[in-house]
N, C-alpha and C positions, 0 to 999 in steps of 0.2 A: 491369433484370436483378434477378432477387428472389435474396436470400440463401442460401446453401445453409446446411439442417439442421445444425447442427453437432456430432449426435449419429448423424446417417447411418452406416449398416454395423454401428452398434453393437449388439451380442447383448443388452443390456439395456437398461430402460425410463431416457429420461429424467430422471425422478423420481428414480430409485434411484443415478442416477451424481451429481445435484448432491447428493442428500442424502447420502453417501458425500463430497463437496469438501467440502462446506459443516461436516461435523462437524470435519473432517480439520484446516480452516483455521482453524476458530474453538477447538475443545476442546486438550485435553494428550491427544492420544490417541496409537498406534502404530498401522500399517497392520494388524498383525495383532489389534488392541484391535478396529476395525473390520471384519476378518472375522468374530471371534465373535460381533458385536453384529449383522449381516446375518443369522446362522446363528441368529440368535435371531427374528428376523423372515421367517424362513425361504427367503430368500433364499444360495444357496452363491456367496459374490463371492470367489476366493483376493484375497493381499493383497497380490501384484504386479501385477493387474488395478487395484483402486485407489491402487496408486502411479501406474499409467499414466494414470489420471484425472485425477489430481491435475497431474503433469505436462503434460497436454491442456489443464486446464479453468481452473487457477488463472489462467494470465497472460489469458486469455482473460473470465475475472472482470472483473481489471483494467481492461480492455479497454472492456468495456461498461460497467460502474458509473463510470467518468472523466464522459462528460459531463455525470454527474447528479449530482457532487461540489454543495455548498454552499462559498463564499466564503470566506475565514477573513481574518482580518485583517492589516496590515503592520507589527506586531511577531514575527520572528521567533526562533527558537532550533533554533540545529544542534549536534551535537553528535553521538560515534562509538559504537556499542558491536560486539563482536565476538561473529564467526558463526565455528564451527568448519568446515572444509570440508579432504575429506581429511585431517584430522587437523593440518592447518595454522588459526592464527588469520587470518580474515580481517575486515573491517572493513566492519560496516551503518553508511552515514553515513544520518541522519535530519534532517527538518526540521519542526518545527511551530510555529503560531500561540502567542500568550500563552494563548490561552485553551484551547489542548488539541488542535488540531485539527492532524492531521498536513497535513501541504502537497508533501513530498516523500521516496523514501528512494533510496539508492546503494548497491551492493553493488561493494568496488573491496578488489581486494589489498592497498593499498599506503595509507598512510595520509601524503598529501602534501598539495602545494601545486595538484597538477594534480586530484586529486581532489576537495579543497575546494572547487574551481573546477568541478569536476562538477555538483556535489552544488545550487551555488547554481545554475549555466546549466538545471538541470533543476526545480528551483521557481520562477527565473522565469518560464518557457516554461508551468510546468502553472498559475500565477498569471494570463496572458493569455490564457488559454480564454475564448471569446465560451459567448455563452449556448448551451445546447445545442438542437443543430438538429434533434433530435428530438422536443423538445417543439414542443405546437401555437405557433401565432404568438402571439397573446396570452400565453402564460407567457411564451417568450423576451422579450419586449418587458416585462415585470416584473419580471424576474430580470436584467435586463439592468441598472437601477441596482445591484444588491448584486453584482455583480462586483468583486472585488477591481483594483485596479491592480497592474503587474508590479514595480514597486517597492518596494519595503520602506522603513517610515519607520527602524527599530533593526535590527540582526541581534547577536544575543548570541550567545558562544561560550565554549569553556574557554581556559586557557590554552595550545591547540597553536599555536604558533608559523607552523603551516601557513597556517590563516585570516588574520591581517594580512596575507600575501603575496597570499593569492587576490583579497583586497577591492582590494588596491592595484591588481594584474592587473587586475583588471575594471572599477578606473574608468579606469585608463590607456586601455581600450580603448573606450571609453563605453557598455561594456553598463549600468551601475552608476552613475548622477547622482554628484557628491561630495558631494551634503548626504545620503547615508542613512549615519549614525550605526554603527559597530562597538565593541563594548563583551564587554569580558572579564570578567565579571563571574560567579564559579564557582558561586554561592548563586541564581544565576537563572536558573539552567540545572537547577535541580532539577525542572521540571516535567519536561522531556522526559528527565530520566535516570528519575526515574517510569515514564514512559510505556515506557521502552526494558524493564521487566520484563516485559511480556507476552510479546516475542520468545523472552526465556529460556527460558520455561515453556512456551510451542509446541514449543524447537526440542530441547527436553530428551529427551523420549520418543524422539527419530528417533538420538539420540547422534550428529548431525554428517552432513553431505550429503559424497557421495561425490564431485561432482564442482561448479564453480563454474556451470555451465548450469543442474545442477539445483538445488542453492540457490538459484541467481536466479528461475526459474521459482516456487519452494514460496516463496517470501519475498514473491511479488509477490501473491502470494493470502491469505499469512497480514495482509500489511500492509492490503490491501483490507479482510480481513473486520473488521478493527480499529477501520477507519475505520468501516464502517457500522454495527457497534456503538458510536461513540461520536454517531453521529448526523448523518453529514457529508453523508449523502445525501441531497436533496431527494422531501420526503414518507414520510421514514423518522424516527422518533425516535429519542433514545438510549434503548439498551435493547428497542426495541420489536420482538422477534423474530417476530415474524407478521410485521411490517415488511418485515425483511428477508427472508424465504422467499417472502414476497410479491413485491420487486422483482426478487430473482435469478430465479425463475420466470417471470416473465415479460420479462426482457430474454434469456434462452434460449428462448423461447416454446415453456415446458414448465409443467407444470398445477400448479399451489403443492399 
């Protein structure tokens, strides 16, 4: 059974609805920053048409660009920063590698021990991805050594009180060996408190999502495009933007 279009019924080209995500997720822009810049390419998009894209097409991003993630290593770092969502603070828990590369993110109210426990059940599960089945035989069967294992040798965190409990959880249950290492160590979590400034600067222009569906939705596409600018994506470099238009176009099987 072949895939259905996933731009079917839609009054506009392909093209012009990723390129409308793709500025959305990557730039500091505003929806309505985005209809001026259409109306300048002479295209009339209003700017709750690409909200609705965004909405469609972000998690749907996510979605496809997963099985073509790159590896990252088992040193990791978690760690919270906060999304406004109706006007309430809520909490992006984040994970990534030593060396920069995100691994996982969570979008949860409440900033606990059950969350914690989220945040890790979901990097280990995206850490035990088999090679992806959509490359030919021979890549899988080469990318299949640089698979990460779903284990972590360190996980470094801040001082929340939350994490000791969650590690303890999770080895008590044996998702979590007892030799991987937890270290509260606040100066080594400076990579990923770095890294947590792009969010800001995306989610600035929007001044705060109305509801927690659609944060989780815009969050899961601003985090994608982040990653494939840092280079996480196999056959993409960091930085290399033709890269990226290149692979999002053709995992929508729409014309770069």
């Amino acid at each position: 059974m072949t895939e259905q279009n996933p731009f079917t019924w839609r009054h506009f080209q392909a093209e012009i609805i990723l390129l409308c995500v793709r500025w959305y997720l990557r730039y500091s822009l505003s929806y309505r920053d985005l209809e001026e810049m259409m109306v300048e390419r002479r295209r009339c998009v209003d700017h709750t048409t690409i909200y609705r894209w965004v909405q469609r097409y972000a998690p749907e991003l996510e979605k496809r660009c997963r099985p073509h993630l790159k590896a990252c290593n088992d040193s990791w770092r978690v760690d919270e920063t906060y999304i406004k969502v109706k006007k309430i603070w809520m909490y992006l828990y984040r994970a990534v590698d030593s060396g920069g590369n995100t691994l996982e993110f969570l979008l949860s109210p409440t900033r606990d021990a059950k969350a914690a426990k989220r945040v890790f059940l979901k990097a280990l599960h995206a850490t035990t991805d088999s090679p992806p089945q959509t490359l030919p035989r021979k890549e899988r069967i080469a990318s299949a050594d640089s698979i990460t294992t779903s284990v972590p040798r360190v996980i470094n965190v801040d001082k929340n009180a939350a994490y000791p409990k969650a590690i303890v959880d999770l080895k008590a249950a044996g998702v979590l060996p007892g030799h991987v290492e937890l270290r509260q160590v606040k100066y080594l979590n400076n990579l990923i408190e770095q890294d947590h400034r792009f969010i800001k600067r995306l989610t600035k222009p929007g001044m705060g999502f109305l509801s927690f569906e659609t944060a989780w939705r815009t969050l899961r596409g601003y985090e994608m495009m982040h990653m494939l600018r840092k280079g996480q994506c196999q056959g993409v470099g960091k930085g290399d933007v033709g890269g990226q238009v290149a692979l999002i176009a053709k995992l929508f099987g729409a014309v770069a």
